[in-house]
VOVEXDREN-94366 format. One record per residue: x, y, z of N, C-alpha, C, O in turn. Coordinates in steps of 0.2 Angstrom, whole numbers, plus 5000, padded with zeros to 4 digits. Layout:
BEGIN
XYZXYZXYZXYZ
...
***
This chain:
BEGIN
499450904936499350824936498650804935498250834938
498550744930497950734930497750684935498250654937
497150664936496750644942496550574939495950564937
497250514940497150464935496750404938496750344936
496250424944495950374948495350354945494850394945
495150274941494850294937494450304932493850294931
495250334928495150354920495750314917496050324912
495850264921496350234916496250144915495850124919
496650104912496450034913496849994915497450004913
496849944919497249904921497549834917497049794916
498049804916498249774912498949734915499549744913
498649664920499249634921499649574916499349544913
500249564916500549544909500749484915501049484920
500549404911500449344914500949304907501249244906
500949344904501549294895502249274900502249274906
502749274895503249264894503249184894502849144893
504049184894504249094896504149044901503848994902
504549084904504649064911504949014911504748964913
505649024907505848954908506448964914506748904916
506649004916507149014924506448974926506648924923
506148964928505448954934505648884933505848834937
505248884926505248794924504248794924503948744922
503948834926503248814928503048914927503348964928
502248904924501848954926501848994930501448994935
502349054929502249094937501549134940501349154945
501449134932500649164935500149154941499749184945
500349094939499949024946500049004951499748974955
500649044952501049004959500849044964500849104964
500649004971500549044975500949084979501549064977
500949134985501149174989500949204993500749254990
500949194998500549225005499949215003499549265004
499749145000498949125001498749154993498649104991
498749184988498549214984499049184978499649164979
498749194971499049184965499349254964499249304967
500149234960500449294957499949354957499849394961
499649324951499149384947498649404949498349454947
498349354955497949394959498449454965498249504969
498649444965499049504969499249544964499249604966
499249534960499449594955498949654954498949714954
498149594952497549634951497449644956497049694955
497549644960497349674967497649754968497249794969
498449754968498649814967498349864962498249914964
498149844957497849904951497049904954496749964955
496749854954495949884957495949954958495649984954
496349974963496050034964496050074962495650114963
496550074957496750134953496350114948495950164947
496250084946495850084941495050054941494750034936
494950064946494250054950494049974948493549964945
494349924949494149844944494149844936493949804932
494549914934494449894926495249834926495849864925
495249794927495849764925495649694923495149664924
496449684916496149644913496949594912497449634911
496949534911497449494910497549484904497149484900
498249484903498749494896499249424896499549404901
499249404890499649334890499349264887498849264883
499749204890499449144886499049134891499249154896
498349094889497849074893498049014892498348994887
497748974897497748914900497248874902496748904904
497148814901496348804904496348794911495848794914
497248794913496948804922496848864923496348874927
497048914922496748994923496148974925495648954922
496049004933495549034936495249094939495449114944
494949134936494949194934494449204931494249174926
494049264935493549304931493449334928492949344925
494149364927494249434924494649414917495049374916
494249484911494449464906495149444904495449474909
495449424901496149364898496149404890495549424887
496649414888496649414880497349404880497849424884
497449364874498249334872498449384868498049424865
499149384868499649424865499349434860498849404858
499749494855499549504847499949454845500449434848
499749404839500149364834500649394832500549444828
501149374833501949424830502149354827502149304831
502549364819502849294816503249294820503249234821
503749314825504449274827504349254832504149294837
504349184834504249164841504649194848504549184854
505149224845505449254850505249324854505349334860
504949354847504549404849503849404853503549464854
503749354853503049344857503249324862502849294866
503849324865504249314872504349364876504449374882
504549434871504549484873504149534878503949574875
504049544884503449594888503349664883502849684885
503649684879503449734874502949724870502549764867
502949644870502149624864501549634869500949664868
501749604876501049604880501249714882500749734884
501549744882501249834881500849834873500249854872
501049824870500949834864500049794863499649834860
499849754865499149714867498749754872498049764872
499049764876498749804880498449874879497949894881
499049904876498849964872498349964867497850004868
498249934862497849904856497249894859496749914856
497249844866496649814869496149894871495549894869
496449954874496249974879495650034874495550064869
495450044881494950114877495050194878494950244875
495550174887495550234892496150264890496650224887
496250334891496950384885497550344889498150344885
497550314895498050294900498050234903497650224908
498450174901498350124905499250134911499650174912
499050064913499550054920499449964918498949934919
500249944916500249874916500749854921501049904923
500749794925501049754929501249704929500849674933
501849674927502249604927501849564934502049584939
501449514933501349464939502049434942501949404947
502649434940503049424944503249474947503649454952
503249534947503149584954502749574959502249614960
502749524964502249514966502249554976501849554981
502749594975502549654981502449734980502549784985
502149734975501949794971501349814973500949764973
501149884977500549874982499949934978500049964973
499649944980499150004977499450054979499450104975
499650054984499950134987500350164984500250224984
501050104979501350124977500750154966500850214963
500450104965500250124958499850194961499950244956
499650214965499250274968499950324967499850374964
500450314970500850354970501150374963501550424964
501250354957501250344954500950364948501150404943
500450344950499850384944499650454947499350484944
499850494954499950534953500550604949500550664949
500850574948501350594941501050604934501450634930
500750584933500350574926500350664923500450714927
500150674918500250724914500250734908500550694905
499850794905499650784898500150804894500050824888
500750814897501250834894501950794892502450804889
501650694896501950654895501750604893501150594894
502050544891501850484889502050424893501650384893
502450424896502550364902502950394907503350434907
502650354915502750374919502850314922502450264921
503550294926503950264926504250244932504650284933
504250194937504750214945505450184942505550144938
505850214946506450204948506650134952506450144958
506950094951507150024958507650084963507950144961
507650034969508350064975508950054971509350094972
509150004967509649994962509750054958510350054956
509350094955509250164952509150134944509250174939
508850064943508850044938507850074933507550054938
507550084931506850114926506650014928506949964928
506050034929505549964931504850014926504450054927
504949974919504549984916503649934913503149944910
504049864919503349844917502949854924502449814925
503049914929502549944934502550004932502750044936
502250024928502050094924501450124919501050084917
501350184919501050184916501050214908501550254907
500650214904500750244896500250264894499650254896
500350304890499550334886499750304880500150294876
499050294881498950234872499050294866499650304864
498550344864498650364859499650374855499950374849
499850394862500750414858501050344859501550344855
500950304862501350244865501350204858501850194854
500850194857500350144851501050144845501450104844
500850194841501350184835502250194836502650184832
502250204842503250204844503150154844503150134839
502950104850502950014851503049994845503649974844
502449984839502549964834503049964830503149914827
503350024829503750044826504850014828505249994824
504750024836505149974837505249904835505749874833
504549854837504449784835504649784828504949744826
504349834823504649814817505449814813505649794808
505849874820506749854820506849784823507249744820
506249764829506649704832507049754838507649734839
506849804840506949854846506449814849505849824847
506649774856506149744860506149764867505749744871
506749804867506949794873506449854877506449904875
506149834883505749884886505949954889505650004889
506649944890507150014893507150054887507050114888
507250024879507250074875506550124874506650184872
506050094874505450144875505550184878505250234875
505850194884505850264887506050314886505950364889
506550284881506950344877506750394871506950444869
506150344868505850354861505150414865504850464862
504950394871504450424871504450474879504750444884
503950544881504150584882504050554893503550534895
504450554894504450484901504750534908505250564909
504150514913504450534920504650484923504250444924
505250484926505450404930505450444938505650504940
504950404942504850424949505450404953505650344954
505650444954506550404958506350384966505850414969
506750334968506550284973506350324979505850314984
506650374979506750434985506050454986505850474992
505550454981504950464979504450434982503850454984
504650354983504150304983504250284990503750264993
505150294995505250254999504950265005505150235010
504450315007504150325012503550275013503250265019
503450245008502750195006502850125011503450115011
502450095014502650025018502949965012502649965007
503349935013503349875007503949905004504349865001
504250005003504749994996505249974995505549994990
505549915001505949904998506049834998506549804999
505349804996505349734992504949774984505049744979
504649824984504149844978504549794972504349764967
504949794973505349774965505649724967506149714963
505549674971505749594970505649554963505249584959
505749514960505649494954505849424952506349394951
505249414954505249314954505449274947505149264942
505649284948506049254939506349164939506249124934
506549144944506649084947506649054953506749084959
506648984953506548954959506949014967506649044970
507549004968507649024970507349114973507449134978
507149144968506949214971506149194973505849224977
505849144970505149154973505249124981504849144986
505849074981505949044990506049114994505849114999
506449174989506449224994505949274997505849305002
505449254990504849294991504649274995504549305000
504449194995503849174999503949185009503549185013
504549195010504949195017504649265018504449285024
504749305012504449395016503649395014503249425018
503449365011502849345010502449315019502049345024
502749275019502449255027502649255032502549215037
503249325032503449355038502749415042502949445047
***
């Protein structure tokens, strides 16, 4: 196993539409804190503060931390895709291994990215958890740029956007739940604020 504490980069993904929400989830708060700052929070440690926000910037964006928007892709649909912000982040990055994070996972804890990047290995290309549903949660994961890089691109150019299909294309450990559920939190880890209604659920376990 390699020793990904670190050596890798952090990359929370703040795009999409958000049109379930109707508003910026990036920004919304939740037990006192922005999405995304809960998000950066979780990866700090793993990746010692190298974390960097991925998506549309905004001028209300309040943040120190570096921002870069999506790659320009012609189809507008495509740049709705979470595939384009892997794909940005991968291109952005320097370290052989990053770990991105959907800001609407906003109960995803360091204990879990710690547990996680301990799976890493140079014999694979993403590493991957499992939901209690037994469902692959690909935008809490990690990838090695050098192999991820030209599969990604390769898909976008089918119009293969879908994030579950990468893990097929490239060589992947999915951590199964069984793995993780000893951790405090695992069984909100994968809550997934997508609309009004799920953020009212968050914010109740939020400030329980």
């Amino acid at each position: 196993m390699t020793d990904m504490i670190g050596n890798s980069e952090g990359f929370v993904l703040i795009g999409g539409a958000s049109s379930r929400m109707g508003r910026d989830k990036a920004e919304m708060v939740l037990g006192g804190r922005k999405l995304f700052e809960r998000s950066v929070e979780s990866l700090s440690t793993v990746c010692q503060g190298n974390v960097t926000l991925v998506g549309k910037v905004t001028s209300d964006l309040e943040c120190d931390l570096p921002v870069i928007s999506d790659i320009s892709i012609d189809s507008l649909s495509h740049r709705k895709a979470p595939i384009i912000g892997l794909l940005t982040a991968l291109t952005f990055a320097k370290t052989p291994w990053i770990v991105i994070l959907a800001c609407d996972l906003p109960f995803v804890t360091a204990e879990l990215m710690k547990r996680i990047a301990g799976f890493c290995s140079s014999e694979l290309d993403a590493i991957v958890p499992v939901q209690l549903d037994e469902r692959p949660q690909p935008l809490c994961a990690f990838y090695r740029r050098e192999r991820c890089i030209p599969v990604v691109e390769a898909m976008i150019k089918r119009k293969e956007l879908k994030m579950q299909d990468l893990l097929s294309h490239v060589r992947t450990q999915f951590v199964q739940f069984d793995e993780i559920a000893d951790l405090d939190g695992s069984a909100d880890f994968f809550l997934n604020v997508n609309d009004p209604r799920d953020y009212e659920t968050a914010a109740t376990k939020a400030d329980a």
